[in-house]
Backbone bond lengths (Angstrom), bond angles and torsions (degrees), N, CA, C in turn:
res aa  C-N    CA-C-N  psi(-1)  N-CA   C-N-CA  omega(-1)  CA-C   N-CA-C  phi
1 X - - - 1.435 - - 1.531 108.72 -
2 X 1.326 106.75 152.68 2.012 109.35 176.96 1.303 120.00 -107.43
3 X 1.044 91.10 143.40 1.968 118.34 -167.11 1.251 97.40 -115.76
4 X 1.233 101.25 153.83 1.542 122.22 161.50 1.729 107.47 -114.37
5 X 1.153 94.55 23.45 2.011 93.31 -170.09 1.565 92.49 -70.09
6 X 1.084 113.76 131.76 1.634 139.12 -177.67 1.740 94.78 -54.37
7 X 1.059 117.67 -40.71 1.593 128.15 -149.20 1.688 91.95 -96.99
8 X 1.228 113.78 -23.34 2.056 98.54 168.51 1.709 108.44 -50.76
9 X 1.351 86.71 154.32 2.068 117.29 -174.15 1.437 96.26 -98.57
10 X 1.139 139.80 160.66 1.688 136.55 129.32 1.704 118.07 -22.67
11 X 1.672 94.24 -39.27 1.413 81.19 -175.51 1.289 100.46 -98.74
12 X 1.273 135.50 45.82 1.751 136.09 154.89 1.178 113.15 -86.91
13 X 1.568 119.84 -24.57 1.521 126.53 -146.22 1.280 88.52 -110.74
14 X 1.572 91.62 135.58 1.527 114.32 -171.05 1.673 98.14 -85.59
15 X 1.160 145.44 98.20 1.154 142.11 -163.10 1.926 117.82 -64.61
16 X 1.175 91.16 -16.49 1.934 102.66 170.54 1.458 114.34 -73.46
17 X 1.664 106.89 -52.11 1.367 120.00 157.82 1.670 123.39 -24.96
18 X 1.780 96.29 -72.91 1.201 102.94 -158.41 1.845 99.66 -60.86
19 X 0.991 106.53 -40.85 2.114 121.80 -174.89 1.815 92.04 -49.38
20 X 1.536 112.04 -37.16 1.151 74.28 -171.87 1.750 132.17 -82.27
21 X 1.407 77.59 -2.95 2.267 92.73 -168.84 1.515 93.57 -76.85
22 X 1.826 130.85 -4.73 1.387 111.72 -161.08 1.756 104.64 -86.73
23 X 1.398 107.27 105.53 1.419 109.67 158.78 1.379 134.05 -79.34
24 X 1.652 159.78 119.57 0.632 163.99 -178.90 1.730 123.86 -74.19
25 X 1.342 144.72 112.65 1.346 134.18 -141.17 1.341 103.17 -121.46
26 X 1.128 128.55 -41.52 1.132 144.47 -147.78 1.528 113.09 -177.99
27 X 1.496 116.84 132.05 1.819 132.11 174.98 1.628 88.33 -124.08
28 X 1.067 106.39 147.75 1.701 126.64 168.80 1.487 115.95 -151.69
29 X 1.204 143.24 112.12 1.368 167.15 -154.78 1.604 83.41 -83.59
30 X 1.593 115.79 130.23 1.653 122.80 157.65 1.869 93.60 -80.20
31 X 1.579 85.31 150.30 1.701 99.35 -179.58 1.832 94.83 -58.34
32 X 1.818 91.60 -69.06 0.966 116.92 -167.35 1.600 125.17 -101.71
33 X 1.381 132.54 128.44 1.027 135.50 -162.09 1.458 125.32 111.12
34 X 1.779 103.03 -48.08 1.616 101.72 164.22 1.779 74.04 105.27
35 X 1.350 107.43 154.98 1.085 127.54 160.99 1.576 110.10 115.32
36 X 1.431 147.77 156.70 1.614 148.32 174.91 1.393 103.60 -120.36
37 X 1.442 97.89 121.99 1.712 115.55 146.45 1.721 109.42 -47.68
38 X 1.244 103.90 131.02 1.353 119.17 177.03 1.702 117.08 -137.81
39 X 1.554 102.04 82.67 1.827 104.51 174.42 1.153 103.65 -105.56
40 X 1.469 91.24 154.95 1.524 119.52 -179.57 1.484 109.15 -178.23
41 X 1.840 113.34 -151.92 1.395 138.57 176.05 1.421 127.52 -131.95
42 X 1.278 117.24 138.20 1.217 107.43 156.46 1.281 106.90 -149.50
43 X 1.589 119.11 172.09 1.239 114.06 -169.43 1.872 141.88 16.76
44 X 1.034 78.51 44.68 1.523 96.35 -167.20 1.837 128.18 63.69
45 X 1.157 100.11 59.92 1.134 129.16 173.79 1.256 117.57 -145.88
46 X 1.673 113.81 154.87 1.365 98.07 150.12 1.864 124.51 -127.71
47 X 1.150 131.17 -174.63 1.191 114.99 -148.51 1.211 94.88 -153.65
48 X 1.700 138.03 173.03 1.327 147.24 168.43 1.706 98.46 -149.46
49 X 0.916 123.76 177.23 1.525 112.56 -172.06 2.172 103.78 169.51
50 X 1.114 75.67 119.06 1.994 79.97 -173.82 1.402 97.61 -107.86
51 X 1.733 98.92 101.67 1.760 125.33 169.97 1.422 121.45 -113.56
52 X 1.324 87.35 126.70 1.806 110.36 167.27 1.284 127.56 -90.60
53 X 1.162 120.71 163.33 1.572 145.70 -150.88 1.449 89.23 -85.78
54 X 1.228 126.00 -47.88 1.532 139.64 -146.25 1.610 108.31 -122.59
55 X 1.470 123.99 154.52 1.387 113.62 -174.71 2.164 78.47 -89.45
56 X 1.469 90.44 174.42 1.223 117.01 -176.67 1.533 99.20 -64.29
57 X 1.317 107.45 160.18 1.638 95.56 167.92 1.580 84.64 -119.64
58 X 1.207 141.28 45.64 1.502 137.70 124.88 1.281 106.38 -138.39
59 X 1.770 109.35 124.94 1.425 113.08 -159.44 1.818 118.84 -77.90
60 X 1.942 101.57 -4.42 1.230 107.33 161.02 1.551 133.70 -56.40
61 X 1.442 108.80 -25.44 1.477 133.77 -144.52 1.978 81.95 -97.78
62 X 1.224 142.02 -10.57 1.839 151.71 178.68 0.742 109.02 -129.03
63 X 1.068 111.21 142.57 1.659 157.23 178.11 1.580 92.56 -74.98
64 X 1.731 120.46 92.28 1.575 122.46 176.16 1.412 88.40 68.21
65 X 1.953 87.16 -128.45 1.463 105.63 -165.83 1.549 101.85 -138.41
66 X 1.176 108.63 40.74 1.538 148.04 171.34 2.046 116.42 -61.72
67 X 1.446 102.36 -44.11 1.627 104.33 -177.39 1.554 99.68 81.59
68 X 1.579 127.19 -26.52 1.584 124.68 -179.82 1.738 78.10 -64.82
69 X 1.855 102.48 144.29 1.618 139.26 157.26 1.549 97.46 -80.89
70 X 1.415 105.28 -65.20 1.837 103.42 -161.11 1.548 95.52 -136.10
71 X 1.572 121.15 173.11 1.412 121.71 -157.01 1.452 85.03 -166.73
72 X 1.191 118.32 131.48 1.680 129.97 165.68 1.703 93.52 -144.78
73 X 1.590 89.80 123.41 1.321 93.44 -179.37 1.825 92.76 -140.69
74 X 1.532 98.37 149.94 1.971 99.43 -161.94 2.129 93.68 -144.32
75 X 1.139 115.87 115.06 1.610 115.75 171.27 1.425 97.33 -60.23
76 X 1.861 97.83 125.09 1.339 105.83 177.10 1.557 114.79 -50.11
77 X 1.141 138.80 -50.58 1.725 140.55 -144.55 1.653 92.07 -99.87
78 X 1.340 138.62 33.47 1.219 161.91 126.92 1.586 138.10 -73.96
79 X 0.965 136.03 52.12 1.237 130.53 -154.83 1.548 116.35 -67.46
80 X 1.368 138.61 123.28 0.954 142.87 -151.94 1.996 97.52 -65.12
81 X 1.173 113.17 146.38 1.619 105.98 -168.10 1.502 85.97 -95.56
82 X 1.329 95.40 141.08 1.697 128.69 -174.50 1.747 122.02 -99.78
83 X 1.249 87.69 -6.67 2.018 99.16 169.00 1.311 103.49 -45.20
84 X 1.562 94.54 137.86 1.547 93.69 155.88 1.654 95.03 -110.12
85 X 1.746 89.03 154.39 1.557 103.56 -167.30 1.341 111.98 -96.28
């Protein structure tokens, strides 16, 4: 079952669980560069994430061995603070 208890590990999370909260919202194709915007949710978050077809051919340029370029991920019941600085 899923928690939001602050104090869960990686290894708390039931990984079947979490797969199942992942909703998908939106895919968007880059003109240029190649690669799809991918927003959505999971586990109570939400996320955007620019994934390729292909691993990187420099393994700096991914997230592991993932194929995600970039990853912004924000806990929904957080609202991103809107100050200007």
């Amino acid at each position: 079952m899923m928690t939001n208890d602050p104090r869960m590990t990686d290894n708390d999370i039931d990984a079947v669980d979490l797969l199942d909260t992942l909703r998908i919202t939106k895919t968007e194709r880059r003109r240029i560069g190649g690669g799809t915007w991918v927003s959505g949710t999971i586990g109570g978050h939400r996320f955007d994430a620019l994934v390729f077809p292909e691993h990187a051919k420099c393994p700096d340029y991914e997230l592991g061995d993932s194929r995600i370029s970039k990853l912004s991920l924000q806990q929904i019941d957080n609202p991103p603070d809107r100050r200007q600085l």
